[in-house]
C-alpha positions as CSV (number, residue, x, y, z in Angstrom):
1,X,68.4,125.8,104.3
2,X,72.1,125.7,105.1
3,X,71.8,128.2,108.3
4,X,68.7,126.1,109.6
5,X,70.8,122.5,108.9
6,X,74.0,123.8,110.3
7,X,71.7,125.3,113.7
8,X,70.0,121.7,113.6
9,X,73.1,119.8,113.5
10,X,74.1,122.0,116.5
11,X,71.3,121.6,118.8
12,X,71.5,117.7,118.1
13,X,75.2,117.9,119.2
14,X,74.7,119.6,122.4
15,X,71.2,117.9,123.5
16,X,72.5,114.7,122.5
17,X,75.5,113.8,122.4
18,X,76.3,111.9,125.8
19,X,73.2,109.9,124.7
20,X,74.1,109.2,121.4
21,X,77.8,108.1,122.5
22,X,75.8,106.3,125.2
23,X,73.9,103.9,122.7
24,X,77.6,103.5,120.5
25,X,79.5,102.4,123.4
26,X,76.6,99.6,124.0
27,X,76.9,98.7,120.5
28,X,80.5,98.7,119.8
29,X,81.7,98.3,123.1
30,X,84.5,100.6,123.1
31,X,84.7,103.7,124.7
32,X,87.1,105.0,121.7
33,X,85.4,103.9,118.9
34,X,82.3,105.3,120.0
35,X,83.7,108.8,120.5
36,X,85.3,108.9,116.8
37,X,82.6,107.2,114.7
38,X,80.3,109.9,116.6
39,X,83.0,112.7,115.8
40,X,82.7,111.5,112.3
41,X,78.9,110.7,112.2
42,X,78.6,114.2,113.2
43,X,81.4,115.2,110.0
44,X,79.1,113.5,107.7
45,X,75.9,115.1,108.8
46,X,77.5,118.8,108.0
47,X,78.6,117.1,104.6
48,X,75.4,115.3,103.6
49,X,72.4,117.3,105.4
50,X,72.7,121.1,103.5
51,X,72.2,118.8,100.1
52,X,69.8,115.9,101.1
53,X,67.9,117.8,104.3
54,X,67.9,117.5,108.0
55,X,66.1,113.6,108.5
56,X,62.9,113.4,110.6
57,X,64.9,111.7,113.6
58,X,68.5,113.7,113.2
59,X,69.4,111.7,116.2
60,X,68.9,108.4,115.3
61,X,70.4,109.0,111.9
62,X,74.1,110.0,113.7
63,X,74.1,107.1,115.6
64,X,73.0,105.0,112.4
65,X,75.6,106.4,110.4
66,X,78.1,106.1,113.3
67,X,77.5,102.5,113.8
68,X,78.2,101.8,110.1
69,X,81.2,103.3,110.4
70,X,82.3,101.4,113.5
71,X,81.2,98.4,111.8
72,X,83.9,99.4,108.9
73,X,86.4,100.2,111.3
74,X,86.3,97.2,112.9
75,X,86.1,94.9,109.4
76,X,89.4,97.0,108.8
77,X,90.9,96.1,111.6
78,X,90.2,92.5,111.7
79,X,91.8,92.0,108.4
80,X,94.2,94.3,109.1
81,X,95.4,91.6,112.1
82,X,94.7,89.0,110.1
83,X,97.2,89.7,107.6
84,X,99.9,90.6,110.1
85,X,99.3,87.3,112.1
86,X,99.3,85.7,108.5
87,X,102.8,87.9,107.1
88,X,104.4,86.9,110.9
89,X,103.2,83.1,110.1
90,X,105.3,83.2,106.8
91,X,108.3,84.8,108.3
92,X,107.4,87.3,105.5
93,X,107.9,90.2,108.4
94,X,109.7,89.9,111.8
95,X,108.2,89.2,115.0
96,X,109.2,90.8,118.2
97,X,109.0,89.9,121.6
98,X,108.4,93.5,123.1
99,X,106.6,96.2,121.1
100,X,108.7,99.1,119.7
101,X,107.1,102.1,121.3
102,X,109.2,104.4,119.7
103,X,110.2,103.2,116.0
104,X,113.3,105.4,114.6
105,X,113.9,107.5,118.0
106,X,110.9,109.9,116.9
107,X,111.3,112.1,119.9
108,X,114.8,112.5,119.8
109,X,114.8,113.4,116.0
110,X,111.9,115.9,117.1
111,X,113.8,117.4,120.0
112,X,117.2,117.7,117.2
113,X,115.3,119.3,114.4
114,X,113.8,121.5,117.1
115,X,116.9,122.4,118.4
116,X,118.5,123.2,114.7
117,X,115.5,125.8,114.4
118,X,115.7,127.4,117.5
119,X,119.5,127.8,116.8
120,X,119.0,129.4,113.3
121,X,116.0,131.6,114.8
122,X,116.4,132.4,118.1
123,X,113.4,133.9,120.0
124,X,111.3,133.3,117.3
125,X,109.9,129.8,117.7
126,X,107.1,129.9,120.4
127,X,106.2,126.2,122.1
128,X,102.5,125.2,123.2
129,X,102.9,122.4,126.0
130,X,99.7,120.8,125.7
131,X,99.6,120.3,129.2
132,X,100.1,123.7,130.1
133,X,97.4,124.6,127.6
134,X,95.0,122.7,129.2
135,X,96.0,123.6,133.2
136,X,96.4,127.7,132.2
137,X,94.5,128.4,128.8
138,X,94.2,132.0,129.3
139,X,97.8,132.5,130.3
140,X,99.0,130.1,127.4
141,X,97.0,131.7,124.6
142,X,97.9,135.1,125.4
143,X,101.4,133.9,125.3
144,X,100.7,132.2,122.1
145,X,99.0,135.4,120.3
146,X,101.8,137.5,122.1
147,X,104.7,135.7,119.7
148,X,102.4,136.5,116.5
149,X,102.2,139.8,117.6
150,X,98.2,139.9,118.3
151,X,96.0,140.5,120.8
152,X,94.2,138.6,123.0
153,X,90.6,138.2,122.2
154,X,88.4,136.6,125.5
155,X,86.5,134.7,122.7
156,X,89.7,132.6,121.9
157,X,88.6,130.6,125.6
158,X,85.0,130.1,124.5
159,X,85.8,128.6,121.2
160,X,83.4,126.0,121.6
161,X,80.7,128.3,121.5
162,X,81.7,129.6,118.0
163,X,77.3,129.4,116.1
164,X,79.0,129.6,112.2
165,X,79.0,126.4,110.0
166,X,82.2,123.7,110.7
167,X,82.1,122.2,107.4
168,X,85.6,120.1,108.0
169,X,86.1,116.3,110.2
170,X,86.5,118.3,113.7
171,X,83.3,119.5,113.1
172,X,81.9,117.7,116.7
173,X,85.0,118.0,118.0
174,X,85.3,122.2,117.9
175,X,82.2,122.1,120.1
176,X,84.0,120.8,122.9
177,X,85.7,123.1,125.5
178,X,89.5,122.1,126.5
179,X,90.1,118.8,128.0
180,X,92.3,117.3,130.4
181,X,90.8,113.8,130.7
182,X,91.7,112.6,127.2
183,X,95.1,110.8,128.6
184,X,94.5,107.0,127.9
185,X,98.5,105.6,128.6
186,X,97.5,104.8,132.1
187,X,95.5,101.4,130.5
188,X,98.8,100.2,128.8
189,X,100.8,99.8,132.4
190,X,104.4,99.1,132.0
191,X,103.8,98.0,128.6
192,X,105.2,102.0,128.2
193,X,108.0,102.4,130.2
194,X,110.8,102.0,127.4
195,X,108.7,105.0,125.7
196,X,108.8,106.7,129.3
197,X,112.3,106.5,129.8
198,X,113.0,107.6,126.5
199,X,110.8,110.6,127.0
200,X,112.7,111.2,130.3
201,X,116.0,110.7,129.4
202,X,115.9,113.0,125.9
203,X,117.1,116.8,125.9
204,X,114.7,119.2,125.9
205,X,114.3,121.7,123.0
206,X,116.3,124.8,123.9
């Protein structure tokens, strides 16, 4: 049962999934959303199905389950505002003109700690630049294996293609090959530019 359930949940992910994404973004309206609550529709059905059985319209019961799920997320969410806007009413926390992109420096204390550990270990911290990963994956997985001392294997590009059982929240997401669409700062504008000027202006791990 659990070899048929896990190939089922499969085949629904790769036949469907545009279309099932498709009907959550006319639902929810949100491009986002739609993609997660699918991702974790999808998490749920290799949780549930092995115990209660693949349903007699597996497609139809993702986007059911997804849709609850955006409907929970977006209760959360709503309350979650409401309380801010209610805490901000009653000067119980401070409001601020212009968002704090980067709260506490994070970069910089990431680029320092980085620093301390390349210092104490030299040669022996190997960085992934996710956009290199995603330009050259060959040449940066090689590089990768190289610093743990092991070989390349050509089924470390074709990931996605991996039949065993995904039992864990990426389950959806492990089918997907590399992506370099998935940038989403462009729709905030200059509402980034402190973060970017931060970003440009801190040292760079040595």
């Amino acid at each position: 049962m659990l070899f048929n359930v896990s190939g089922a949940i499969d085949k629904v992910y790769r036949s469907d999934w545009s279309r099932i994404v498709a009907a959550l973004i006319r639902l929810v309206g949100d491009f986002d959303l739609a993609e997660e609550v699918a991702q974790e529709a999808f998490a749920a059905a290799v949780d549930q199905w092995p115990t209660s059985g693949l349903p007699e319209f597996p497609r139809a019961w993702i986007i059911q389950t997804a849709r609850h799920k955006a409907i929970d997320r977006i209760r959360r969410r709503v309350l979650f505002q409401e309380k801010i806007e209610s805490y901000a009413a009653s000067g119980l926390i401070p409001t601020a003109e212009e968002p704090n992109v980067f709260e506490g420096s994070y970069k910089e204390d990431y680029d320092r700690l980085m620093r301390i550990w390349q210092q104490r270990y030299p040669g022996r911290i190997h960085d992934v630049v996710h956009e290199r990963l995603v330009a050259e994956p060959e040449a940066e997985i090689r590089a990768l294996l190289a610093a743990c001392g092991l070989e390349f294997d050509a089924t470390c590009l074709r990931f996605h293609e991996v039949e065993r059982n995904v039992r864990t929240a990426s389950a959806a997401q492990v089918r997907q090959p590399l992506r370099a669409d998935t940038a989403r700062a462009a729709r905030y504008g200059t509402l980034l530019d402190p973060l970017r000027a931060m970003l440009t202006d801190a040292p760079a791990p040595r």
